[in-house]
C-alpha positions as CSV (number, residue, x, y, z in Angstrom):
1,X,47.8,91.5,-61.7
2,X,44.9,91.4,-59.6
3,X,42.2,92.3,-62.0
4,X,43.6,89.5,-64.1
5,X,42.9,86.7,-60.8
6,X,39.7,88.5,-60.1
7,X,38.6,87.8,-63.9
8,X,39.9,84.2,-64.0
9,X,38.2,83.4,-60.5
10,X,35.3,85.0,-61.6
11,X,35.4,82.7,-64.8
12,X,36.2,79.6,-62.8
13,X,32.9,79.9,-61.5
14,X,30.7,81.7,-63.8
15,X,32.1,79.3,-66.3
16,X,30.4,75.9,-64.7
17,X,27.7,77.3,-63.2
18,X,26.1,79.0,-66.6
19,X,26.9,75.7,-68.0
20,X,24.8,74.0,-65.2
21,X,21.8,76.3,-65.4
22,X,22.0,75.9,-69.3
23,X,21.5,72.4,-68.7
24,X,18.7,72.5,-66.6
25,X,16.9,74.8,-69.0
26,X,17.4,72.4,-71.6
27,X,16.1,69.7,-69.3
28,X,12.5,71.9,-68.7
29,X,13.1,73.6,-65.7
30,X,12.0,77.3,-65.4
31,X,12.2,79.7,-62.7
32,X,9.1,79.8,-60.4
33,X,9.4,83.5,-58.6
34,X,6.4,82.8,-56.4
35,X,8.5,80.5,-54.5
36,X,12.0,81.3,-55.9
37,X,12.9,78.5,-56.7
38,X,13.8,76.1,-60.2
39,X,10.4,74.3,-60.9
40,X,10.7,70.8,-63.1
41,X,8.7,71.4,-66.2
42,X,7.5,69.2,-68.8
43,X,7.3,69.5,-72.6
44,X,3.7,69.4,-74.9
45,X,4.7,69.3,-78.7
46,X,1.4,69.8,-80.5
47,X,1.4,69.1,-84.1
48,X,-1.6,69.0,-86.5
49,X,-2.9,67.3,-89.9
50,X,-3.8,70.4,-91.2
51,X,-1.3,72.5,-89.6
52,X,-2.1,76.1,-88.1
53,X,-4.7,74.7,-86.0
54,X,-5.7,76.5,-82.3
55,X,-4.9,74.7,-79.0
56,X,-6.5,75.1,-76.1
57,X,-5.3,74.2,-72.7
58,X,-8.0,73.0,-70.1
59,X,-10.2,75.9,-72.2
60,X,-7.9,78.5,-72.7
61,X,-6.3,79.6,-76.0
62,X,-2.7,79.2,-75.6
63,X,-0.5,78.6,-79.4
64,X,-1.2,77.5,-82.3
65,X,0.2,73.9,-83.7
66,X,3.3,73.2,-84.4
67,X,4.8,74.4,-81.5
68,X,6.7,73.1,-78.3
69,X,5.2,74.4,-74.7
70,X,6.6,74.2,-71.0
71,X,4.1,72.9,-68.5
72,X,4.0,72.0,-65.0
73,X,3.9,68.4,-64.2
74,X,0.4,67.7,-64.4
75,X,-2.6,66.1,-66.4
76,X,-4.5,69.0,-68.9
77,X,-7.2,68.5,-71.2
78,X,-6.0,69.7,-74.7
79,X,-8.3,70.5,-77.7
80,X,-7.1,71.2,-81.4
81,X,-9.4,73.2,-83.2
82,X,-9.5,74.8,-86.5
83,X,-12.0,76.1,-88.7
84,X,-14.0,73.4,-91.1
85,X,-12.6,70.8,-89.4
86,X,-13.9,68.2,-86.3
87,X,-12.3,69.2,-83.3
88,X,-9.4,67.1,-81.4
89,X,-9.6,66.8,-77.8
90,X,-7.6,64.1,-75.1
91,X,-6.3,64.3,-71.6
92,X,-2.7,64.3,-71.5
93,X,-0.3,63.7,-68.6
94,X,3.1,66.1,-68.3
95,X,5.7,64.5,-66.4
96,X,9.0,66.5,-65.9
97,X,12.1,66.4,-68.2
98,X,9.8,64.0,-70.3
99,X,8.2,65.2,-73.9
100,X,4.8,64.6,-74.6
101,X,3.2,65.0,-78.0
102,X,0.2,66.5,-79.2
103,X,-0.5,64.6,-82.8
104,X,-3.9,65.8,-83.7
105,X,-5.0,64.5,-87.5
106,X,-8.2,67.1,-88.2
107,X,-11.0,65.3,-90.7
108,X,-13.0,68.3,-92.3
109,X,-16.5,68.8,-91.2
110,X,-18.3,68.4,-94.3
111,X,-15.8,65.8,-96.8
112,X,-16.7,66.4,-100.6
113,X,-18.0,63.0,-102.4
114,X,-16.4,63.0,-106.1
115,X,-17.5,60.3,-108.1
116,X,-14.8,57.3,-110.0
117,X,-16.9,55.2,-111.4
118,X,-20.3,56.7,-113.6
119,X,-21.4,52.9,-115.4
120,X,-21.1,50.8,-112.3
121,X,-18.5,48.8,-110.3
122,X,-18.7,45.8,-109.1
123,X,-17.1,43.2,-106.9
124,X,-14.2,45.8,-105.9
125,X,-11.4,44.2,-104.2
126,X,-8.2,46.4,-102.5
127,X,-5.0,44.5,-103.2
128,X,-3.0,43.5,-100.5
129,X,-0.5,46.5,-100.6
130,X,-3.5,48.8,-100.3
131,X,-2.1,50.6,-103.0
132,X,-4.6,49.1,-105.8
133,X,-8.3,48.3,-106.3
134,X,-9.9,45.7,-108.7
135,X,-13.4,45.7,-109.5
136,X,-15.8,44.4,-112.9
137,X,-18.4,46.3,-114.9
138,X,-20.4,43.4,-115.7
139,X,-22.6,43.4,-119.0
140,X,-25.2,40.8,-120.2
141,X,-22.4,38.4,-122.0
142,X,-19.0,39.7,-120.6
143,X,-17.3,41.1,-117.5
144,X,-14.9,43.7,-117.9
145,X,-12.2,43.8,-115.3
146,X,-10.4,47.4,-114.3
147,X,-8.2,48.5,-111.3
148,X,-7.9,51.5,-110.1
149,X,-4.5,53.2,-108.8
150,X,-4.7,54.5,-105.6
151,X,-1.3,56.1,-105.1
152,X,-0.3,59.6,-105.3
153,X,1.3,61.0,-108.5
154,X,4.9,62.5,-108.6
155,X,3.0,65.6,-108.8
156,X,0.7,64.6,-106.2
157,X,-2.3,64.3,-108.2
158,X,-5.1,61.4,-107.0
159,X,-8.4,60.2,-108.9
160,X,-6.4,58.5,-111.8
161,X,-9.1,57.1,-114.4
162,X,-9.8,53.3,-114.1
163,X,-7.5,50.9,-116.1
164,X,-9.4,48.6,-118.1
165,X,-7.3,45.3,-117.5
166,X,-8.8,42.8,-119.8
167,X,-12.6,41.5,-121.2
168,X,-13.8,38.1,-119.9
169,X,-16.0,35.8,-121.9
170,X,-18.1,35.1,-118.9
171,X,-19.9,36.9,-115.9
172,X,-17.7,36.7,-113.4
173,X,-18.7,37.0,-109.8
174,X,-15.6,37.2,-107.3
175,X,-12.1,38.4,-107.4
176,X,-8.7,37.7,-105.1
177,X,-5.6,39.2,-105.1
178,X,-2.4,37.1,-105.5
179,X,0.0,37.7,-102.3
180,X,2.1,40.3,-104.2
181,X,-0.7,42.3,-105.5
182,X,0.3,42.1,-109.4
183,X,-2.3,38.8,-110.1
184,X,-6.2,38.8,-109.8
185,X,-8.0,35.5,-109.7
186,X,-11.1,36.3,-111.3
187,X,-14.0,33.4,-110.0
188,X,-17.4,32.5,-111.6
189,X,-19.1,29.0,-111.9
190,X,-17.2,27.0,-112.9
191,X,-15.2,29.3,-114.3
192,X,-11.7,30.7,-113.3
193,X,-8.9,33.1,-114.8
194,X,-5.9,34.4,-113.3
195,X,-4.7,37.8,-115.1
196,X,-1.7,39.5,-114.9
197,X,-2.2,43.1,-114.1
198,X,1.0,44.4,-115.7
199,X,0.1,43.2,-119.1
200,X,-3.3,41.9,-119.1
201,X,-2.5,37.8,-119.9
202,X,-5.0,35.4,-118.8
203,X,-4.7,32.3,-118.0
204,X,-7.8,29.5,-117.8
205,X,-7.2,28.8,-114.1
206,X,-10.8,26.4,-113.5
207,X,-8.3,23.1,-113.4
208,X,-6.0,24.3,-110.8
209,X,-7.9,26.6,-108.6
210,X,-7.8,25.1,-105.5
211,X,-4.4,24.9,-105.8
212,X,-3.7,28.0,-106.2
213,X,-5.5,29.1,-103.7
214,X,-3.9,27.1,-101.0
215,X,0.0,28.3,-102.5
216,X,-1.8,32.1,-101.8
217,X,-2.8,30.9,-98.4
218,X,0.7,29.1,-97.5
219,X,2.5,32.1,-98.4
220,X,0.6,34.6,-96.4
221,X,0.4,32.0,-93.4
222,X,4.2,32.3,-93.8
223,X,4.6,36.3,-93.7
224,X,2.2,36.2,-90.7
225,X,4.2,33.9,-89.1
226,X,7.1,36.0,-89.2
227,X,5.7,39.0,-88.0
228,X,4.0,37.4,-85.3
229,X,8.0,36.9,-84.1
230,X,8.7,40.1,-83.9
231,X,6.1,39.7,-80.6
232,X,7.8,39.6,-76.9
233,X,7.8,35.6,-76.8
234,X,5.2,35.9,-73.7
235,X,3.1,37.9,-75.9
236,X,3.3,35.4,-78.7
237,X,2.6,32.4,-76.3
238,X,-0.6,34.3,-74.9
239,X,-2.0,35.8,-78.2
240,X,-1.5,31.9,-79.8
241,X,-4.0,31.1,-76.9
242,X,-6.5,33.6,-76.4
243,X,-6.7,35.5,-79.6
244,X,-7.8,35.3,-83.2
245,X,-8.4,37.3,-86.3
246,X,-4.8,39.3,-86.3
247,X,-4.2,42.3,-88.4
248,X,-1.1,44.0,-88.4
249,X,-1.3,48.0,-89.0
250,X,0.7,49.0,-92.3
251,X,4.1,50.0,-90.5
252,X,3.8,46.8,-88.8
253,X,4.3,48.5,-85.1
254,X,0.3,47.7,-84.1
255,X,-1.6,44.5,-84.0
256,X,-5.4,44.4,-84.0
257,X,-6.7,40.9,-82.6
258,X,-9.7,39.7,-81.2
259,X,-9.5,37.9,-77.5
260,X,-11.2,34.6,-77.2
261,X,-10.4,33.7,-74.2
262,X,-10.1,35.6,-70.8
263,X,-6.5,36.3,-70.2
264,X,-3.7,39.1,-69.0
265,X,-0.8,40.4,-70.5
266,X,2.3,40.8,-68.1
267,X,3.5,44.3,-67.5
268,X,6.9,46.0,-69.1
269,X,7.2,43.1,-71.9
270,X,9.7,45.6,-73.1
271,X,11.6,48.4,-71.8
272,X,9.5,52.0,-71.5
273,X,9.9,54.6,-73.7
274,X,10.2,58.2,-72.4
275,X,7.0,60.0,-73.5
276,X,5.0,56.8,-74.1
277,X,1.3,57.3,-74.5
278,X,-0.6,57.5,-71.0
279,X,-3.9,57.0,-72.0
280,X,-5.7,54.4,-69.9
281,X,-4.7,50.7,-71.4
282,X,-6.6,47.6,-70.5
283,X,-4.2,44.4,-70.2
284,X,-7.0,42.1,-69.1
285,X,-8.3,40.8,-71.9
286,X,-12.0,39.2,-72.1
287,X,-13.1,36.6,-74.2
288,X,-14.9,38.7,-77.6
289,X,-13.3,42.1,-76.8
290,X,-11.5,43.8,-79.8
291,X,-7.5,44.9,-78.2
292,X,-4.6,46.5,-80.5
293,X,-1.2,45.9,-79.0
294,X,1.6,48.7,-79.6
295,X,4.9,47.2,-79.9
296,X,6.6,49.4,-79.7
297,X,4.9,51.1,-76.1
298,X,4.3,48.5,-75.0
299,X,0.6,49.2,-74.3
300,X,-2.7,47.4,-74.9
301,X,-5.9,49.4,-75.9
302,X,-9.6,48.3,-76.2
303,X,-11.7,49.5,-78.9
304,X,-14.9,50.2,-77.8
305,X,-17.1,52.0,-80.8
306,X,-20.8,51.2,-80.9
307,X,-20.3,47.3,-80.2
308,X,-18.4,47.2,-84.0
309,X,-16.9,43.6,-85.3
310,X,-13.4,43.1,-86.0
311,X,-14.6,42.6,-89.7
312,X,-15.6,46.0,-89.7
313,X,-12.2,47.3,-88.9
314,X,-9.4,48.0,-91.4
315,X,-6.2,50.2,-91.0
316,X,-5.6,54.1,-91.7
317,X,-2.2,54.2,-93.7
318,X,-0.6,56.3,-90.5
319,X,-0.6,52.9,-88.4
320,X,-2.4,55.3,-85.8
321,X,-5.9,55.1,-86.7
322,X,-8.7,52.3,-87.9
323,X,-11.2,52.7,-89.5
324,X,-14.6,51.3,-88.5
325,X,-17.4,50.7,-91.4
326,X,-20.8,50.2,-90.4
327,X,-24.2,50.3,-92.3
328,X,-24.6,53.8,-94.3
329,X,-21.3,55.1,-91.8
330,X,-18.0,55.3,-91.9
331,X,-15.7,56.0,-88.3
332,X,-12.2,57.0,-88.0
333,X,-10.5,56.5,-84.4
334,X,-7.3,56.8,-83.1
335,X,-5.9,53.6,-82.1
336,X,-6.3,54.4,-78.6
337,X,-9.8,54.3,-78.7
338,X,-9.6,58.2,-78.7
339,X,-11.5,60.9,-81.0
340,X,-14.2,58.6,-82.7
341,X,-15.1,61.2,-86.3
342,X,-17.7,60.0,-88.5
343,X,-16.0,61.3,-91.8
344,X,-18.8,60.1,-94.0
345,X,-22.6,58.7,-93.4
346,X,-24.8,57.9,-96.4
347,X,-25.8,55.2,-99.2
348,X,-22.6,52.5,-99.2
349,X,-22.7,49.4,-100.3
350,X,-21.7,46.1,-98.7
351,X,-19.3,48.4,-96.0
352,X,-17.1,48.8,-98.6
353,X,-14.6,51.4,-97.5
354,X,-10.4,52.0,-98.1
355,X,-8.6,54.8,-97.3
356,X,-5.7,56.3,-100.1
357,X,-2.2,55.3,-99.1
358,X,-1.6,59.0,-98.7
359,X,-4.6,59.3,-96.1
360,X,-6.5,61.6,-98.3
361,X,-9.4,60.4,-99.1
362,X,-11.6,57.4,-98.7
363,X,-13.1,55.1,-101.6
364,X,-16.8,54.2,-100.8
365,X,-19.0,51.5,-102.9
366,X,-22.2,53.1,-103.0
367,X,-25.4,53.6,-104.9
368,X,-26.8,57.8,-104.4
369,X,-30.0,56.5,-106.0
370,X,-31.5,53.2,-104.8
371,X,-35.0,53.8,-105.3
372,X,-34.2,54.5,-109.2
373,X,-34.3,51.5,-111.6
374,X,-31.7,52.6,-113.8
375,X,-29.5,53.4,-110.5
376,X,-26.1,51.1,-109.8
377,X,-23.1,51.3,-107.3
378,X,-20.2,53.5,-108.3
379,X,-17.1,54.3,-106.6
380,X,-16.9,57.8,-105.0
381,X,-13.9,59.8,-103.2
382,X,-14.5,61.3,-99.9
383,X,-12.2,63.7,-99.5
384,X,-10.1,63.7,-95.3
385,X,-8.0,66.3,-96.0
């Protein structure tokens, strides 16, 4: 009878007090033996685009990616590194109970160029989706129009073969995609033809041009319009004051705006989220300075890269990078102003440069041969991953 109360007192207080120390273990904290005591630790999760990459904490070897690490509350200096690839570094702060992550997407050191196009594209245009591009192979008489399908197979395959669309009687000079990426106006002087990519009809569009145009215009003014609600309502009134040239990342979390006027942007416009980014934000906006706005973070990053123009920005597919197009070079950052890679730097033409919706590679406009008469632009792949 007495062993029996021994082993249910015993339980009584084994019982809650594992269950107590379990929970703290879950929460981070570890025994410190030095000072014998339960230390607060925080959480890195490092994950990599390629995977199996080395990190290194404030210089020392320590996992590989993929992998979840207890750390003391403090701020370390992380690098991801692997093998024919650019290396990843940014200061991260640990806070206790609180995981931070580690995303590190790796761009290889020396990206293979394959070539698209071999008898010359012109004019090439990304539809609106990013999941299309349209460009002409002009002749003395004719245009030819083709697109190109930038998605990835079913069985993951890329570099699909140019679709010729349809033959033009004229030269044509410009082309716009409709709203919902299945029309291309195709423009010369004074000509104009709206073809339907699905099954190639054209239509004489010179009477009603400017028409059309403003419906496409309307339409997008309309979708902008309702993502630009989806803003904290301070936000919105500021940004409809002091900002301009608004593009919204793919996933629609980001905004990249120019400021043109000087102006701040109130603090906790929405509630924190645990493990939100800690990289130094600037809410003070001054007039010409190039800001992205995470909605859902609520934080506000400058992009400072070699004095660049908004034109020259576009969006990675992740939502987590831009990309920043300059003459003969093309940049990849993290939206955080973070990691600057050149991933290519050579001939292009007119900065013409679109990532694959899969993040995979990169189509380029350029001509490998401009000192040759016989030499014209081409689309070429430059292969990221």
């Amino acid at each position: 009878m007495r062993t029996r109360i021994l082993l249910f007192l015993t339980g009584l207080i084994l019982v809650p007090v594992s269950t107590y120390f379990v929970i703290l273990f879950a929460r981070g904290y570890r025994p410190d033996f030095r000072r014998r005591e339960l230390s607060p630790t925080g959480i890195l999760a490092t994950t990599s685009l390629p995977d199996s990459a080395q990190v290194l904490i404030n210089g020392l070897l320590t996992t590989a990616t993929n992998s979840n690490l207890n750390l003391s509350p403090a701020t370390y200096k992380i690098d991801v590194k692997k093998e024919g690839f650019q290396p990843w570094s940014k200061s991260l702060s640990i806070e206790k109970e609180v995981v931070t992550r580690a995303a590190a997407t790796l761009f290889p050191s020396v990206p293979s160029l394959k070539a698209i196009t071999t008898t010359t594209a012109a004019a090439p245009t990304l539809s609106p989706d990013g999941t299309k591009v349209a460009f002409l192979r002009p002749t003395k008489t004719l245009s030819e129009l083709y697109t190109l399908d930038l998605s990835e197979s079913p069985l993951g395959l890329l570099n699909r073969d140019p679709r010729l669309i349809t033959s033009l009687s004229f030269p044509a000079a410009d082309l716009i995609w409709s709203p919902d990426s299945k029309q291309v106006l195709v423009l010369a002087t004074p000509s104009a033809s709206l073809i339907d990519i699905s099954t190639s009809q054209a239509t004489d569009a010179t009477a009603n041009q400017k028409a059309l145009l403003a419906s496409w215009t309307q339409l997008q003014a309309a979708r902008e319009t309702q993502k630009f609600s989806l803003l904290p309502l301070k936000l919105q009134s500021l940004l409809a004051t002091s900002a301009a040239s608004l593009v919204w990342s793919p996933k629609e979390n980001k905004l990249l705006y120019t400021a043109t006027a000087s102006a701040t942007i109130p603090d906790r416009l929405i509630p924190p989220l645990p493990g939100s980014s800690t990289q130094p934000q600037s809410r003070a906006l001054v007039e010409g300075g190039i800001y992205i706005y995470d909605l859902e973070e609520d934080r506000n990053f400058k992009i400072e890269i070699n004095n660049v123009k908004i034109e020259h920005l576009s969006w990675f597919p992740s939502s987590n990078h831009l990309i920043s197009t300059e003459k003969g070079k093309v940049t990849i950052l993290e939206y955080d102003n973070h990691n600057p890679t050149v991933v290519y730097a050579g001939p292009m033409e007119n900065s013409f440069a679109f990532p694959y919706p899969s993040g995979k590679q990169l189509l380029i406009l350029a001509n490998l041969s401009p000192n040759s008469k016989t030499s014209v632009p081409n689309l070429y792949a430059v292969s990221l991953r």
